[in-house]
PARO-920745 format. One line per field, with one value per residue: residue in one letter; chain; x, y, z of N, C-alpha, C in turn. Coordinates in steps of 0.1 Angstrom, whole numbers, plus 5000, padded with zeros to 4 digits. Example, Ala and Ser with C-alpha at 12.3 -4.5 7.8 and 13.67 -1.06 7.14 Angstrom:
REM residues 2
code	[A|S]
unit	[A|A]
nX	[5132|5128]
nY	[4943|4978]
nZ	[5078|5071]
caX	[5123|5137]
caY	[4955|4989]
caZ	[5078|5071]
cX	[5132|5129]
cY	[4967|5000]
cZ	[5078|5079]
REM end
This chain:
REM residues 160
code	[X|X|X|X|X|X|X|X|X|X|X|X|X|X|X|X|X|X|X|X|X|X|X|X|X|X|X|X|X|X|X|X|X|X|X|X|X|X|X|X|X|X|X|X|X|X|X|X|X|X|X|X|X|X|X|X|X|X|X|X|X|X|X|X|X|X|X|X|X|X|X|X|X|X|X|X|X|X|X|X|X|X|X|X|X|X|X|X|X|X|X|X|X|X|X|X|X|X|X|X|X|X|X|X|X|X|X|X|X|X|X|X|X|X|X|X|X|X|X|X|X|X|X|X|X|X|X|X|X|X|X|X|X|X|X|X|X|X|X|X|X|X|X|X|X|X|X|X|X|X|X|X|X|X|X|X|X|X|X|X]
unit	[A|A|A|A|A|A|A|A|A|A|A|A|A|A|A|A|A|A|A|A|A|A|A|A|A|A|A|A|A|A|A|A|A|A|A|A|A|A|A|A|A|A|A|A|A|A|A|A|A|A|A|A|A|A|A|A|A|A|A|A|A|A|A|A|A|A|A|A|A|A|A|A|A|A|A|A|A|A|A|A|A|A|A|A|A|A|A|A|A|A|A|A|A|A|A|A|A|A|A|A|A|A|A|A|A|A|A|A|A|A|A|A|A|A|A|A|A|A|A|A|A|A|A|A|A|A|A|A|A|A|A|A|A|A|A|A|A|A|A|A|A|A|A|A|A|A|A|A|A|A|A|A|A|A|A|A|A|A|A|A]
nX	[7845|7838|7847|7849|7851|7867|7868|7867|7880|7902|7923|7946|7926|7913|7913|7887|7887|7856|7848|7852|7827|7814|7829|7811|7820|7808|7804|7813|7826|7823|7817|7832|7857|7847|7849|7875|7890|7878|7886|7913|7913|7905|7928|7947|7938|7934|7965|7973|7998|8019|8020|8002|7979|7968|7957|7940|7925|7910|7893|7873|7864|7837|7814|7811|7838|7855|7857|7869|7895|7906|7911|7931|7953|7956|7968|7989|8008|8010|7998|7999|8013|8011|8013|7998|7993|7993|7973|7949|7954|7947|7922|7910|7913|7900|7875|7864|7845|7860|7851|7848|7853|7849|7821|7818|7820|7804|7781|7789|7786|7758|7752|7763|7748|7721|7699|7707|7701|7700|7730|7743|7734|7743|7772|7777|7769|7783|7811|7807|7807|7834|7850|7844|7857|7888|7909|7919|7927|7938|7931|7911|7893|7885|7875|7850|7839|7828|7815|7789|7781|7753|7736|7738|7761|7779|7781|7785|7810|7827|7823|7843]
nY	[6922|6890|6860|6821|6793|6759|6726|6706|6707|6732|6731|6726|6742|6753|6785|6807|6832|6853|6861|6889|6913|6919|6949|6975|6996|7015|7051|7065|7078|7067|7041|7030|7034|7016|6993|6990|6988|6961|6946|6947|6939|6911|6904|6906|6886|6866|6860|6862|6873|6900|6900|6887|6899|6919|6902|6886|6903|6918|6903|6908|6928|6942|6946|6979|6985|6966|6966|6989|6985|6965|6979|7001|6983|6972|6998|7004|6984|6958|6929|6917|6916|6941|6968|6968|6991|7011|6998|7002|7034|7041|7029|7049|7071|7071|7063|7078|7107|7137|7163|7153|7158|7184|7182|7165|7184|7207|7189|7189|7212|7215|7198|7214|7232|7221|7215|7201|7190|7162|7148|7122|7119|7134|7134|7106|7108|7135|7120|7097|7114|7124|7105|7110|7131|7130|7150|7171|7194|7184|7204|7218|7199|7193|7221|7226|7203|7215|7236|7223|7209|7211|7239|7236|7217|7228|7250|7236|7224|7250|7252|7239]
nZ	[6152|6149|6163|6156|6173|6171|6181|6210|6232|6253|6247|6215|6202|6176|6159|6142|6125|6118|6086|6066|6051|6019|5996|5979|5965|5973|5978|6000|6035|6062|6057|6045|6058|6076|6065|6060|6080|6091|6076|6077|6104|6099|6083|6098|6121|6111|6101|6080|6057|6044|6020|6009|6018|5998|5976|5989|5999|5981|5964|5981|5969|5949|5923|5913|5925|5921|5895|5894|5907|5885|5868|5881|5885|5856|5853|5863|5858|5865|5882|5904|5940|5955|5977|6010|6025|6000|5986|6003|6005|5980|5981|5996|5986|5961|5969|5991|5994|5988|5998|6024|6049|6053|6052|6073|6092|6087|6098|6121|6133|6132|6150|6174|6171|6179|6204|6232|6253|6266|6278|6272|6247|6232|6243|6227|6201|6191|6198|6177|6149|6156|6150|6125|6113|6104|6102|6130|6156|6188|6206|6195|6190|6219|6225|6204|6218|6239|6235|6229|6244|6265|6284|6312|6317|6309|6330|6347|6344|6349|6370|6378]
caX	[7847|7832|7853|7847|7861|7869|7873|7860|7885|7906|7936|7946|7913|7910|7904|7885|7878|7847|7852|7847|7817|7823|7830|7806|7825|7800|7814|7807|7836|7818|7813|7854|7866|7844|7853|7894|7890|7867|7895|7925|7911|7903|7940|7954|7929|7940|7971|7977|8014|8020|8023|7990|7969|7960|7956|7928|7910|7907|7882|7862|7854|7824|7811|7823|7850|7861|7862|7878|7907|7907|7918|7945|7960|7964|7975|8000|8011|8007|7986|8001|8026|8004|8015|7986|7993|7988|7956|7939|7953|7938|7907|7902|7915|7889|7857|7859|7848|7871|7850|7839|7856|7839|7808|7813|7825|7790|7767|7794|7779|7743|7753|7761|7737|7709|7694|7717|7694|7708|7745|7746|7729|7751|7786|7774|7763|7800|7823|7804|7813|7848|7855|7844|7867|7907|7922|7914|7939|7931|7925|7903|7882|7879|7864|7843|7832|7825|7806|7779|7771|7743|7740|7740|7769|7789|7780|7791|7826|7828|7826|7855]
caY	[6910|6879|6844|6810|6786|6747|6718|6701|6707|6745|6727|6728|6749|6763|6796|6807|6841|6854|6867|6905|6919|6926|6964|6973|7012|7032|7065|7068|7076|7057|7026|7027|7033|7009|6979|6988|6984|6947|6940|6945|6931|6899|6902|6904|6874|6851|6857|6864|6877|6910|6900|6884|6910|6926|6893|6885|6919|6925|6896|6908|6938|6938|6956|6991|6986|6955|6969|7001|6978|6963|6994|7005|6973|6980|7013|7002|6974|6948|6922|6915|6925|6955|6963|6965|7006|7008|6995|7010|7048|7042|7028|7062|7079|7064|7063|7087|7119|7148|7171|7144|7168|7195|7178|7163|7198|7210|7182|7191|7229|7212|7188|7223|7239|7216|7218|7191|7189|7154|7149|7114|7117|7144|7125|7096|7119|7141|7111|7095|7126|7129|7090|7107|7141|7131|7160|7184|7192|7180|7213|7223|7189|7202|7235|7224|7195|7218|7246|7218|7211|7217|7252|7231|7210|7237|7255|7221|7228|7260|7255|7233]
caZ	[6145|6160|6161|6164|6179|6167|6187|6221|6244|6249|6237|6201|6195|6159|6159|6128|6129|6110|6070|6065|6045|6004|5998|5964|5957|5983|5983|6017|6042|6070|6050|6033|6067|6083|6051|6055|6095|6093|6066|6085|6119|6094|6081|6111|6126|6102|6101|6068|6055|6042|6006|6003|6023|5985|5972|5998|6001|5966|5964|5984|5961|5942|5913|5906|5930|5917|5881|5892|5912|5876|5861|5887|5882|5845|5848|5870|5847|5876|5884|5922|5947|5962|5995|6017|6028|5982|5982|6017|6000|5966|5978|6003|5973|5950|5975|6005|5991|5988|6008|6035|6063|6054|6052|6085|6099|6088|6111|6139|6132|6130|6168|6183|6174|6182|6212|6231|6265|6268|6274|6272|6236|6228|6239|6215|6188|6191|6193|6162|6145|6155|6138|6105|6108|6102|6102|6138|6167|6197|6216|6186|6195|6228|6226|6201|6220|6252|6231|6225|6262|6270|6295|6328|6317|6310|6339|6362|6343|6351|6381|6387]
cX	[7845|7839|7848|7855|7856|7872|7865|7863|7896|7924|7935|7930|7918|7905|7900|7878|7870|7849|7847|7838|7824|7821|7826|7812|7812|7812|7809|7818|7831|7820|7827|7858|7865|7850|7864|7893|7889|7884|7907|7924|7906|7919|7952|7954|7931|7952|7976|7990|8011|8015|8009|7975|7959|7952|7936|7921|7907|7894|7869|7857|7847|7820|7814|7836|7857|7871|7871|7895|7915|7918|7931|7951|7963|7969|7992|8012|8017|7996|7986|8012|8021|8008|7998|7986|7991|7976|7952|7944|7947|7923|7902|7904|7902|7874|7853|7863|7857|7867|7841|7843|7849|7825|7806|7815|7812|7777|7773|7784|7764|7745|7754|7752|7718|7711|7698|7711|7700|7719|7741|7741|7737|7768|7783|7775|7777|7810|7820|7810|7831|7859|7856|7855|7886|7913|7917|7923|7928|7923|7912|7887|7872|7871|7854|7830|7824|7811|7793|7774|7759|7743|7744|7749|7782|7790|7788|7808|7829|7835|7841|7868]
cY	[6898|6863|6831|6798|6767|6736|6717|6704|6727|6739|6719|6735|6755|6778|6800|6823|6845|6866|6880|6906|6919|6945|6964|6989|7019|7044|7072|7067|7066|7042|7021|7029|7020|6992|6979|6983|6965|6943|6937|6940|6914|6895|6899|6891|6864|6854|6855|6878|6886|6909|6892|6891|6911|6920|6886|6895|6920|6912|6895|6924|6935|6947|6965|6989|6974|6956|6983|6992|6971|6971|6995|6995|6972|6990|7011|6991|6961|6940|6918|6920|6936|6952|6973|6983|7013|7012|7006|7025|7051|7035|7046|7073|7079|7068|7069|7104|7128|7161|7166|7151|7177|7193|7174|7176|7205|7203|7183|7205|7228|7209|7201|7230|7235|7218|7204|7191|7174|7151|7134|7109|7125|7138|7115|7103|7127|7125|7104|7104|7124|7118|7098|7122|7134|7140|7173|7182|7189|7190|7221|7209|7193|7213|7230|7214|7204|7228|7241|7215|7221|7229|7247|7225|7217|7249|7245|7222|7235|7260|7245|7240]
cZ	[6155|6156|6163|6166|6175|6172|6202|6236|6243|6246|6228|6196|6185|6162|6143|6131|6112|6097|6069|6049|6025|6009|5979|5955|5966|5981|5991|6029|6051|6068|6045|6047|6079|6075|6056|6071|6099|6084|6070|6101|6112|6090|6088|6123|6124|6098|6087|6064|6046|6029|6003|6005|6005|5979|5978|5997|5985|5959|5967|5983|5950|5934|5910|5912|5928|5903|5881|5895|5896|5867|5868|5884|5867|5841|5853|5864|5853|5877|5899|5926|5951|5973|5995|6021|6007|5981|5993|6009|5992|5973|5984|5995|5962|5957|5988|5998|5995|5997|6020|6050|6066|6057|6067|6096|6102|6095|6121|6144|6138|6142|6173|6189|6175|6198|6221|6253|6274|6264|6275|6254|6225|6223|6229|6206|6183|6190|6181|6151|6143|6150|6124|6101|6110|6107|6116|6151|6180|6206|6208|6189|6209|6233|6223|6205|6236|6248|6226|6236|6264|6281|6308|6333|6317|6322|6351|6358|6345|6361|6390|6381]
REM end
């Protein structure tokens, strides 16, 4: 998130930080994880109070996810007062597939077993990855992150 700044001198400067993206209903973990992040480093930026968080973000959904928010809010038989942990559950409820683990479990499978000659294209490529899996213990990150090394990399560990 990128801010800008108001005023001539560095006292009383304005800070204005810069407005987060709309979110249109992708159902795309990447994209809903990346929207609720920009949304709460905007919430947080400005300085916006607990009770209006919902109020705010929910504006800046846009077509299906605007009209689904629609809905939950009549089902619920509300029109405000969402706490902010509410919303962020139902939207990853709503638009981060159900087998988005598994799916990313399967291009970890694919990162292994490519031909991973470059570690510095590798680490990039693995920590990307390990944003989109939730749920993995840490010593399970580990292995799997060692069993993708390339032979010479894992040989240099070896050895220590």
């Amino acid at each position: 998130m990128v801010a800008t700044l108001k005023g001539g001198s560095s006292k009383g400067v304005e800070f204005k930080p810069v407005k987060p993206g709309n979110f249109d209903g992708a159902r795309d973990q990447k994209v809903v994880d990346a929207w609720l992040a920009e949304m709460e480093d905007y919430l947080h930026a400005a300085k916006v109070g607990r009770h209006s968080a919902v109020e705010l973000a929910q504006s800046y959904l846009k077509g299906y996810a605007s009209t689904w928010w629609k809905t939950v809010r009549q089902e619920e038989g509300k029109t405000h007062g969402y706490r902010w942990e509410f919303f962020k559950e139902r939207i990853e409820l709503e638009f981060i597939p159900k087998n988005s683990d598994y799916i990313s479990r399967c291009k970890f499978r694919d990162l292994v077993n490519a031909n991973n000659d470059n570690l510095r294209q590798y680490v990039r490529a693995y920590s990307e990855l390990m944003f989109e899996i939730r749920h993995m213990h840490e010593l399970d990150r580990v292995c799997h992150f060692v069993m993708g090394l390339p032979t010479w990399a894992k040989r240099k560990l070896e050895e220590n």
